[in-house]
VORO-463940 format. One record per residue (C-alpha): z, x, y; residue in one letter. Coordinates in pm, whole numbers, padded with zeros to 5 digits. Each point is the difference from the previous one (the first is absolute). Last residue first. Layout:
<nodes>
- zz	xx	yy	rest
- Z	X	Y	A
...
</nodes>
This chain:
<nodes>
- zz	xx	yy	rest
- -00242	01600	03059	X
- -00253	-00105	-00235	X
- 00200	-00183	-00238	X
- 00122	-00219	00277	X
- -00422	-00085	00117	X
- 00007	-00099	-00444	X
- 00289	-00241	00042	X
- -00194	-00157	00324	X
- -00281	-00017	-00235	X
- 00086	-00068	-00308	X
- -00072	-00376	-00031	X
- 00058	00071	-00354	X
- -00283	-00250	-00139	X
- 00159	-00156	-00306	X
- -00205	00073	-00312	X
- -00117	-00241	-00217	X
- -00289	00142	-00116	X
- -00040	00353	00146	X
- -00138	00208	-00290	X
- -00338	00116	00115	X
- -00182	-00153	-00291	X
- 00040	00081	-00387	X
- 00283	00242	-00155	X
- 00225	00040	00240	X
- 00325	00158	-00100	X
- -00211	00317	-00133	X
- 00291	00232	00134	X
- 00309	-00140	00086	X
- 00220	00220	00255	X
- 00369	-00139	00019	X
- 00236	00013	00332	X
- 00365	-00092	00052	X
- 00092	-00012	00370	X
- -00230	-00021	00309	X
- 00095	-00147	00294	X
- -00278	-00292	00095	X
- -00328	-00036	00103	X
- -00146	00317	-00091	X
- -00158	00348	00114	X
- -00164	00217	-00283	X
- 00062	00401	00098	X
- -00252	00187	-00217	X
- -00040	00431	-00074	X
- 00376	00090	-00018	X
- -00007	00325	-00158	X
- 00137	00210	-00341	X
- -00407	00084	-00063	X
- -00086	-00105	-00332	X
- 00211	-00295	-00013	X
- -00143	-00135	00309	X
- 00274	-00225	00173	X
- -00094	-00347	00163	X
- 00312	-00118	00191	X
- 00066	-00401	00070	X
- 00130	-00142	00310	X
- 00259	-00280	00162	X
- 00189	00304	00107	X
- 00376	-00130	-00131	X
- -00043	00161	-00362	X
- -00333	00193	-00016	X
- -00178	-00119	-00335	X
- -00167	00263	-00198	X
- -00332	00041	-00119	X
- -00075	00284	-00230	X
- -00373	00133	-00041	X
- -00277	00127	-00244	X
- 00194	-00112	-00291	X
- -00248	-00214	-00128	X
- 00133	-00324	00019	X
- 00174	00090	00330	X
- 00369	00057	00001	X
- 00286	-00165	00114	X
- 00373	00118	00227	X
- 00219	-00209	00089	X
- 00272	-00055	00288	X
- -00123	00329	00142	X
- 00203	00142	00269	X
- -00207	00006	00371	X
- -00232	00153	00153	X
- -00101	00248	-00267	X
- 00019	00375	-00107	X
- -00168	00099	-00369	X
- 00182	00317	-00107	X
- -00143	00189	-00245	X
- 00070	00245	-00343	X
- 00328	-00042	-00107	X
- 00007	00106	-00354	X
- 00119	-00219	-00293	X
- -00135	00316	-00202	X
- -00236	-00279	-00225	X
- 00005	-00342	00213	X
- -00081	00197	00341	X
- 00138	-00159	00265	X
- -00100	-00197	00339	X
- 00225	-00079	00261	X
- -00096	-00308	00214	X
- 00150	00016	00357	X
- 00276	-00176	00225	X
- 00155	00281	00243	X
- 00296	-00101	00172	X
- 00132	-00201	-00352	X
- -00253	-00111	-00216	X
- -00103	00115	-00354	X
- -00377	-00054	-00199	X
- -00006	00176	-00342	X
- -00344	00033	-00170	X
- -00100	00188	-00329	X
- -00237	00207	-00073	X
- -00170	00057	-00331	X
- -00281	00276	-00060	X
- -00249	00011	-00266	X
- -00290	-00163	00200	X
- 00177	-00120	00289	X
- 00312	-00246	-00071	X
- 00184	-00216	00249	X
- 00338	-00140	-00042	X
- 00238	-00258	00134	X
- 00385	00007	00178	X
- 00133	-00236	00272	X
- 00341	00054	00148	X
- 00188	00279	00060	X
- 00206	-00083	00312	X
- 00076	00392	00123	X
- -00180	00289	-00195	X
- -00165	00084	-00346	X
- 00349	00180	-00122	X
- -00176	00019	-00387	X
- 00156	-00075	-00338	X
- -00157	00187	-00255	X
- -00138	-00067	-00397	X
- 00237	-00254	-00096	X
- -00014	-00081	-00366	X
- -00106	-00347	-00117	X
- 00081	00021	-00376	X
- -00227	-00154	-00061	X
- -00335	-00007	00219	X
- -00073	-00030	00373	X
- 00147	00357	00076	X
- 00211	-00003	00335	X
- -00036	00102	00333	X
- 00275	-00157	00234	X
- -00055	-00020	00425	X
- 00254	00067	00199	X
- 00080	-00107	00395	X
- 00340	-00088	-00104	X
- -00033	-00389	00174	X
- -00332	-00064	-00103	X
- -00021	00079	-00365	X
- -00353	00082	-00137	X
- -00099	-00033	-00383	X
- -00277	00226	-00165	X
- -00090	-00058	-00347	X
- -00231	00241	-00203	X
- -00199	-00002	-00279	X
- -00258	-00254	00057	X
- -00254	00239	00050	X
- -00059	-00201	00373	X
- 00371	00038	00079	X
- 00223	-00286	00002	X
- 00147	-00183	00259	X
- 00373	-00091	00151	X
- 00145	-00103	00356	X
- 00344	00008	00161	X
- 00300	-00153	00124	X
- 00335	00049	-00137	X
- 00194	00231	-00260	X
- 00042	00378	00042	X
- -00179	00324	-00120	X
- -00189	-00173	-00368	X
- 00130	00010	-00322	X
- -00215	-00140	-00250	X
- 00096	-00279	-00258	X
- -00137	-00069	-00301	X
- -00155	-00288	-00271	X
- 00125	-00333	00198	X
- -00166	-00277	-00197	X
- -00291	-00275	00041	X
- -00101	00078	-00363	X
- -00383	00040	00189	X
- 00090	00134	00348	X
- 00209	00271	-00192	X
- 00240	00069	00338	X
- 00089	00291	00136	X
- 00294	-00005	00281	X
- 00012	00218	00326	X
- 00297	00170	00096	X
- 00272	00060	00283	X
- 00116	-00378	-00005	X
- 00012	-00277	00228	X
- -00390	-00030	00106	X
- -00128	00086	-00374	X
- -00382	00107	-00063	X
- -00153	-00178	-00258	X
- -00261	00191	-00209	X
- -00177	-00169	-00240	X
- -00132	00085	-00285	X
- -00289	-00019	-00291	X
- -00250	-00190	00221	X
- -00256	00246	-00081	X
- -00004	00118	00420	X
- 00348	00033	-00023	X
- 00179	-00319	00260	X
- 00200	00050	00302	X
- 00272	-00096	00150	X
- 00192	00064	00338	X
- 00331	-00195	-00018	X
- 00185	-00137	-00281	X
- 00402	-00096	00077	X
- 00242	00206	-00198	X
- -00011	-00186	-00330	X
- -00386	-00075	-00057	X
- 00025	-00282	-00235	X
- -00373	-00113	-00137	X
- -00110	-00355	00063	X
- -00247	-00227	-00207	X
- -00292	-00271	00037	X
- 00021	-00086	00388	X
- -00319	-00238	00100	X
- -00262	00085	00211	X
- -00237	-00147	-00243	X
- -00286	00249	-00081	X
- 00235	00256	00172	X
- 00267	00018	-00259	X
- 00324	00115	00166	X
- 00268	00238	-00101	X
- 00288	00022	00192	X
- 00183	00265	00077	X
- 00337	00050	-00015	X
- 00368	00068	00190	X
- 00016	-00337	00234	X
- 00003	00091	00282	X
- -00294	00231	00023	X
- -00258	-00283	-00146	X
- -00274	00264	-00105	X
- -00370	-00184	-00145	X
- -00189	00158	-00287	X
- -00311	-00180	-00013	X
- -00123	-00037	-00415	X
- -00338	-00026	-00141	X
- -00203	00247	00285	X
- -00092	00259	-00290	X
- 00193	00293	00207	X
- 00316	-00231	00017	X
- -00008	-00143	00380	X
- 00309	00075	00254	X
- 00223	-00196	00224	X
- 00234	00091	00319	X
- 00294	-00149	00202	X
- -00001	-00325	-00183	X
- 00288	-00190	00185	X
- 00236	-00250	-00200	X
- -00025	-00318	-00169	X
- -00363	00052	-00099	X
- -00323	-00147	00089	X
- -00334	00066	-00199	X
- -00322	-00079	00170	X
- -00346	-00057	-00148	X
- -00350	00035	00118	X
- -00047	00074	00334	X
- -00287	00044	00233	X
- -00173	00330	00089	X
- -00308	-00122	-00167	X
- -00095	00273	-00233	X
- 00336	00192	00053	X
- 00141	-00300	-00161	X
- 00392	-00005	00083	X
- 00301	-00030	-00165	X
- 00372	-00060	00180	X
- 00321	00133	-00079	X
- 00304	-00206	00181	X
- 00366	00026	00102	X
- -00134	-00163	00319	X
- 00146	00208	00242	X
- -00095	00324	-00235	X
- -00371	-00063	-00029	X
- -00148	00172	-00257	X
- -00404	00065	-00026	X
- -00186	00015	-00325	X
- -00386	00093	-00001	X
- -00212	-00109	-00271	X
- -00394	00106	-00026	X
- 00034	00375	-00002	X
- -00057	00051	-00341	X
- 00304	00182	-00050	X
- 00152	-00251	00135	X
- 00181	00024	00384	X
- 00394	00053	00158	X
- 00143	-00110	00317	X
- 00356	00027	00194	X
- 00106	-00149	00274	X
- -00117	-00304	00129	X
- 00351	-00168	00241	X
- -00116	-00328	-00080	X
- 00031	-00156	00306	X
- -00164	-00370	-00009	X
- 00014	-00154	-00364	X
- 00241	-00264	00132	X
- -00274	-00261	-00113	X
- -00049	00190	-00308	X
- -00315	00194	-00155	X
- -00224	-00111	-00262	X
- -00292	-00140	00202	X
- 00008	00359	00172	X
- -00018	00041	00416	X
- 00360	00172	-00015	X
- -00164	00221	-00243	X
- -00207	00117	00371	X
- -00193	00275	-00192	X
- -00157	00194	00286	X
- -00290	00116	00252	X
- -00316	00232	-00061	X
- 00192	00313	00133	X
- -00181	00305	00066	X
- -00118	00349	-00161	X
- -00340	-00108	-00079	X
- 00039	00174	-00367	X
- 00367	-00094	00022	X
- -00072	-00379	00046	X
- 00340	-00093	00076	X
- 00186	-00343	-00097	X
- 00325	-00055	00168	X
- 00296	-00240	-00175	X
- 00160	-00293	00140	X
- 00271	-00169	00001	X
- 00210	00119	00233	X
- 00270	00278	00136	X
- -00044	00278	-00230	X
- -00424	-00031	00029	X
- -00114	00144	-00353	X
- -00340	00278	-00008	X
- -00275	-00095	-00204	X
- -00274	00290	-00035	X
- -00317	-00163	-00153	X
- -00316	00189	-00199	X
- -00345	-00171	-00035	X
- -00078	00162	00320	X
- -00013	00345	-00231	X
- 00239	00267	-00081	X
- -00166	00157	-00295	X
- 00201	-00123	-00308	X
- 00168	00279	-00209	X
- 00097	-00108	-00382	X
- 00295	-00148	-00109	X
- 00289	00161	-00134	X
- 00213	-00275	00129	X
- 00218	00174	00251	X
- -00199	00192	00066	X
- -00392	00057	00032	X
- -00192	00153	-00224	X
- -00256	00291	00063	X
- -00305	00050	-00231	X
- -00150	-00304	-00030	X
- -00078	-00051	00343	X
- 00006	-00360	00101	X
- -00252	-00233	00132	X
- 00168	-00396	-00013	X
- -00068	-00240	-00308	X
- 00390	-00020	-00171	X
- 00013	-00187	-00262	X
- 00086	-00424	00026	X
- 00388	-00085	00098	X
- 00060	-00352	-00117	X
- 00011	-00286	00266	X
- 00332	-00149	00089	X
- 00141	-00267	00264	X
- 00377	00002	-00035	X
- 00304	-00261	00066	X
- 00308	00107	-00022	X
- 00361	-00053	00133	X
- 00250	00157	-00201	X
- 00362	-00068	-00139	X
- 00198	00314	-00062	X
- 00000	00252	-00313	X
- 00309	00134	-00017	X
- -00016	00343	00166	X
- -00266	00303	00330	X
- -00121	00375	00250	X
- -00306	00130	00149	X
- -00139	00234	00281	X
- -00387	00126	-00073	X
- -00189	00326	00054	X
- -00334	00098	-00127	X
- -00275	00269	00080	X
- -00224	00190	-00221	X
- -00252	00147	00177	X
- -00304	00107	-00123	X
- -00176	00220	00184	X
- -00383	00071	-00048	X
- -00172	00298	00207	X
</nodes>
């Protein structure tokens, strides 16, 4: 049985434009060629299901370099990483990032990776896992974000109140919106109508018309701080996470933005997505504490209807092109959890080199040969014999 999963979560926050470094290596987006199934779309972007395939990528950011895992997800191992420290573009003193936060095109040919030491966004061609253009801020990205057409890269600078808007062809900064409050999570509706900016100083989330580049509502949300954000595959719905009250808000996706429930889904609510099966929609919750899990909902009664326990909290949470499966990165564990969506259960443990923090699943980011130019071999092994213990 299909799944589609809808599955998103970001952190951002940006004023004044500031002076950026750019330099960018483009090639227009051609259609999509991959198998899909007409009749199920996948969130956030509407699009179709993709069987999960070795054309598919999981990328998974190392906190503490600069590097980035690649995973084969059909195979169920690590290939090796993204060392952007390796990059014609980067610095000298480009040597401890701090990768945080990463986001992909809808076409699954771009992905964006921050790098808070650096105050930096870079772009990178999923076709040859090399970079293409870097944009470098005065203060620390701490998450970024791609319009549903792949024109514009919503980047968060938390200290300074905004979010700047970036055009990927050059890397270069074109506009900034104010986000009073300090924008967090964000996220994007899948007809690139709003976004939705969660706020780390204040109890609410802000609406913004992505096109006027304007604050439209705000939503109240049970207490400021950390959190995540995604829509619902129908598009309909918004759920948005806050760490520190152990809440998660459920609010309609269109004017005027009224909140349907706010739920008690446990200790350090973090990472939210979505699954649908046939006509029903779940979503997923993952929490920490004594007892880190995945909580799954139904989208309709808001029901609780499983309880997925793992080894460790969930720094993010992914799904599969088609919605067969939800990986999710094990903070401090050096692994990565496979979770069937039709069955509530870890079904895949994928062992890598380093600790495991923001994760993204890319289907069809290989679209001729095995996909491991210009890779950096892990040397995983001694990492990997940890893992196992």
């Amino acid at each position: 049985m299909k799944a589609t999963i809808v599955l998103v979560a970001a952190m951002l926050a940006s004023v004044a434009p500031v002076p950026v470094i750019a330099q960018a290596y483009w090639a227009a987006p051609a259609a999509d060629d991959f198998p899909y199934d007409i009749k199920a779309v996948q969130a956030p972007w509407s699009k179709a299901d993709i069987d999960l395939s070795h054309h598919d990528r999981i990328y998974v950011s190392d906190p503490t370099s600069t590097k980035i895992v690649v995973i084969d997800p059909a195979a169920g191992n690590e290939l090796g990483r993204i060392d952007l420290a390796k990059s014609a573009i980067a610095e000298p003193s480009f040597s401890s990032p701090r990768v945080q936060h990463l986001a992909a095109t809808r076409d699954g040919r771009t992905l964006a990776v921050s790098a808070s030491a650096q105050h930096s966004v870079t772009l990178v061609d999923l076709a040859t896992n090399t970079e293409r253009g870097r944009t470098v801020f005065q203060t620390s990205p701490t998450a970024v974000a791609f319009t549903p057409n792949g024109h514009e890269l919503w980047v968060s600078l938390g200290d300074e109140h905004a979010i700047a808007v970036v055009d990927p062809k050059t890397a270069r900064e074109i506009t900034r919106v104010p986000a009073s409050g300090g924008a967090g999570a964000t996220i994007l509706s899948p007809n690139g109508r709003y976004a939705f900016v969660s706020l780390t100083e204040r109890p609410s989330i802000l609406v913004v018309d992505v096109e006027d580049r304007r604050v439209v509502g705000h939503v109240a949300s049970n207490g400021a701080g950390a959190g995540a954000i995604a829509v619902s595959p129908d598009g309909k719905q918004i759920w948005a996470t806050r760490r520190e009250s152990g809440t998660t808000t459920v609010f309609a996706a269109k004017p005027p933005f009224a909140v349907h429930e706010v739920i008690n889904t446990g200790p350090a609510t973090g990472a939210v997505n979505f699954a649908q099966r046939a006509d029903d929609s779940f979503a997923y919750v993952s929490v920490g504490g004594d007892q880190p899990a995945i909580k799954v909902y139904r989208t309709d009664s808001l029901e609780a209807v499983a309880t997925v326990p793992l080894q460790a909290a969930p720094s993010a949470v992914w799904p599969s092109g088609d919605g067969t499966r939800i990986y999710a990165s094990l903070a401090g564990t050096n692994k990565v959890a496979g979770i069937d969506t039709l069955t509530y259960t870890t079904v895949s443990t994928i062992p890598i080199s380093t600790d495991a923090q923001s994760l993204i699943y890319v289907p069809g980011a290989v679209r001729s040969g095995k996909g491991l130019a210009n890779l950096v071999p892990s040397g995983r092994d001694a990492a990997l014999a940890l893992a196992a213990r």
